[in-house]
C-alpha positions in Angstrom: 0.0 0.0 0.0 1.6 3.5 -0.7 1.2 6.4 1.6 -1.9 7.6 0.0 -4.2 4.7 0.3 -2.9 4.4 3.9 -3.8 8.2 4.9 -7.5 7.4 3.3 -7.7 3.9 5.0 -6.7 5.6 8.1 -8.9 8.4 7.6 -11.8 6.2 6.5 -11.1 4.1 10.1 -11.4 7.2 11.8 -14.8 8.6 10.8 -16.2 5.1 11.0 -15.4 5.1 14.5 -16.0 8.7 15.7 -19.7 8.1 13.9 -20.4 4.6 16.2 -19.4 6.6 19.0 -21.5 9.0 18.2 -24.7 6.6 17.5 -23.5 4.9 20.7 -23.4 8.2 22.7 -27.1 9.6 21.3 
């Protein structure tokens, strides 16, 4: 994987996870 795909894959990790926290906090 080059450094791109890994920024969006970790990027793409994030979001997913700050939006079920979210859910999870609502």
């Amino acid at each position: 994987m080059n450094q791109t795909e890994t920024l969006n894959a970790s990027i793409s990790w994030k979001c997913k996870h700050t939006w079920r926290r979210a859910s999870v906090n609502t």
